[in-house]
C-alpha positions in Angstrom: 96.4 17.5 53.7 93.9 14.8 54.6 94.4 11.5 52.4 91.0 9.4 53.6 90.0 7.2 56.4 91.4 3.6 56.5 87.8 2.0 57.4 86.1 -1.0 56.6 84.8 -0.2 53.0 88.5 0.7 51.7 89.3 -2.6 53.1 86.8 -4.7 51.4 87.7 -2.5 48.2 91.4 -3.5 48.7 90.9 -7.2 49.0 88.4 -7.4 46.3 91.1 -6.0 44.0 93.8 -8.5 44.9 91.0 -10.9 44.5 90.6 -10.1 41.4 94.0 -10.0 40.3 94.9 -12.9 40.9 92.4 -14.4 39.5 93.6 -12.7 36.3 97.7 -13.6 36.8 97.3 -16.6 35.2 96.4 -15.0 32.3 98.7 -12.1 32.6 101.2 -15.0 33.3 100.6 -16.2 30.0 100.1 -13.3 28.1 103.9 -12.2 28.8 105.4 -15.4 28.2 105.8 -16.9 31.6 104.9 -20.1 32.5 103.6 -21.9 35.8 106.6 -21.5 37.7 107.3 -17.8 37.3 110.4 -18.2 34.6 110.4 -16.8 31.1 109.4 -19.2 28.6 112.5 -19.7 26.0 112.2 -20.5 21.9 114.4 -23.5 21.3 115.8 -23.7 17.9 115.2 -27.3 16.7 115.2 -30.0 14.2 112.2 -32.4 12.8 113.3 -36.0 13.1 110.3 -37.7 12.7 106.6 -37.2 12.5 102.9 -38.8 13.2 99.3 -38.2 11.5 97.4 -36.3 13.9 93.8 -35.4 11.8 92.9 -36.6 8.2 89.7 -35.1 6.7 87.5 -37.0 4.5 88.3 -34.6 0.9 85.9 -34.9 -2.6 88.2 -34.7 -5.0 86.1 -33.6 -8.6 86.7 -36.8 -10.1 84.1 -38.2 -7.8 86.0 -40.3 -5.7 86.1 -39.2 -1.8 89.4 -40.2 0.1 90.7 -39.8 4.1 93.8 -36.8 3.4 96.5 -35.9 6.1 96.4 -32.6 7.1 98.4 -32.0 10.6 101.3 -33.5 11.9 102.9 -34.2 15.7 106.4 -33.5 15.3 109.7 -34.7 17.1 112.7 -32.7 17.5 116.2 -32.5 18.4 117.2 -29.0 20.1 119.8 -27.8 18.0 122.6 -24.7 18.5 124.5 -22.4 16.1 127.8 -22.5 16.4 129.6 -20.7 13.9 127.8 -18.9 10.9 127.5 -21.9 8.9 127.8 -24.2 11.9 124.6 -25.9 13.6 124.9 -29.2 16.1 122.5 -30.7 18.1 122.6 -29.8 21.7 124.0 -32.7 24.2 123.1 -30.9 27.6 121.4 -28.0 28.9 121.6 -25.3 32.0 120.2 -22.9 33.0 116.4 -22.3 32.6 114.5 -25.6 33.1 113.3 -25.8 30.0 117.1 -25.5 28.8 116.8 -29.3 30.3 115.0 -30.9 27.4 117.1 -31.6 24.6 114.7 -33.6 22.5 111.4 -34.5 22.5 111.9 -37.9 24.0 113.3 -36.0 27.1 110.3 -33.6 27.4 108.2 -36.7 26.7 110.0 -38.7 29.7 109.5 -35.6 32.3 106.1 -35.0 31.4 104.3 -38.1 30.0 103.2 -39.7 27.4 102.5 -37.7 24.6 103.6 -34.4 25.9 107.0 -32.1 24.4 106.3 -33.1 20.8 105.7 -30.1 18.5 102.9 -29.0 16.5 102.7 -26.7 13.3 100.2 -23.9 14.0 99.9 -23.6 9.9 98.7 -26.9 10.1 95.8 -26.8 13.1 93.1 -25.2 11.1 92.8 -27.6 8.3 90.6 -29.8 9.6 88.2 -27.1 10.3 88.7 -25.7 7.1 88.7 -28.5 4.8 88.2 -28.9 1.8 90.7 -25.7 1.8 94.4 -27.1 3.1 97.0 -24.5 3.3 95.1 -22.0 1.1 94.2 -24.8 -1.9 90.7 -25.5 -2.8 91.5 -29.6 -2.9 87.8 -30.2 -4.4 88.5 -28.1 -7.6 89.2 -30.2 -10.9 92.6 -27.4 -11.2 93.7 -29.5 -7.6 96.6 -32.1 -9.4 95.2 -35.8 -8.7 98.8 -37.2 -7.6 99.3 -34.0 -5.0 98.4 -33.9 -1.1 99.1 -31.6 2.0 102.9 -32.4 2.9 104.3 -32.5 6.5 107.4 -30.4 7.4 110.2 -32.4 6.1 112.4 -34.2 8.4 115.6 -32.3 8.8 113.8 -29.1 8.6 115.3 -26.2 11.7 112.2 -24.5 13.2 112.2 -22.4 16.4 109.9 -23.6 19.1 107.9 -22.0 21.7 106.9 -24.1 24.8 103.3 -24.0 26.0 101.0 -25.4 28.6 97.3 -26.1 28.1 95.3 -23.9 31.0 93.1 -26.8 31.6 94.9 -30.4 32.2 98.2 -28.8 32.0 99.4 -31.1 29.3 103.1 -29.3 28.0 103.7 -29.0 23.9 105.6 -26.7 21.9 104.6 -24.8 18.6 106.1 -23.3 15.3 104.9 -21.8 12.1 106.1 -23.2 8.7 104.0 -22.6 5.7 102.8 -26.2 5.0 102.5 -27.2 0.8 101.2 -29.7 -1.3 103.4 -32.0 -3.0 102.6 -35.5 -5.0 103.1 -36.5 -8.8 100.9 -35.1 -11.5 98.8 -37.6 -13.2 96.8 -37.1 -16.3 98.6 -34.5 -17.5 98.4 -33.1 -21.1 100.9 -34.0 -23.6 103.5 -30.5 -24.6 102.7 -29.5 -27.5 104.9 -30.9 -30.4 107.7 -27.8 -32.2 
């Protein structure tokens, strides 16, 4: 049984498909969840202990007046573990995988630079584009409460985080999804109706 001739055309057919795969691991890389280094990117289970404004959108509100409204967050976070059922502490130390290492977002902040590690709400990274809609609310409508605006993730809130790396400057930030709301004090409401 004759398999082919090695010659120079199988060659040039060979190489041109390594080529092209590895032009395309990066990708593949990312698709299955590994990151520059070849290890398996981890969730880390965390909690929100503070938070900055990272995009307000100008919003008409249908009493006329036009105002700048937060509607996505940067968020920092302590990793935290469960220890028992009703148990969860914040982590002290890690080993292991290297991104085990970062225990806050301070220390992912301190490895990578400025600005880098801190977490951001995926709910929360089309509003801008979507605005005058935030979280699924029309906030131009007259039914939109006066006293109410998009809310942050509370402080103290556990979300699970997955690390990522932009494919262009490389800059390193992690993710989660919580539903965002709105939340404020009504104004102008009605009077309840007297028994």
């Amino acid at each position: 049984m004759q398999f082919g001739v090695i010659d120079e055309k199988f060659v040039n057919s060979a190489t041109r498909l390594a080529n092209d795969f590895a032009d395309l691991k990066p990708q593949l890389d990312s698709m299955m969840s590994f990151d520059e280094r070849g290890f398996l990117k981890k969730p880390i289970l965390a909690k929100i202990k503070d938070f900055e404004v990272v995009t307000e959108v100008e919003i008409e509100f249908a009493s006329g007046s036009q105002r700048p409204v937060e509607v996505a967050w940067k968020y920092k976070w302590d990793k935290v573990s469960i220890v028992k059922e009703s148990e969860i502490i914040a982590v002290e130390g890690g080993e292991g995988h290297p991104l085990d290492e970062y225990t806050n977002s301070d220390a992912a902040e301190e490895l990578h630079g400025e600005g880098q590690g801190l977490a951001y709400n995926i709910a929360e990274m089309a509003n801008a584009e979507l605005a005058p809609i935030v979280f699924g609310v029309d906030m131009e409508t007259s039914a939109y409460p006066q006293g109410f605006r998009p809310q942050p993730a509370d402080v103290g809130t556990y979300v699970l985080l997955s690390p990522h790396y932009c494919d262009e400057d490389g800059f390193f930030f992690y993710t989660f999804d919580r539903q965002g709301v709105h939340d404020g004090v009504c104004s102008n409401l009605p009077a309840p109706p007297m028994e």
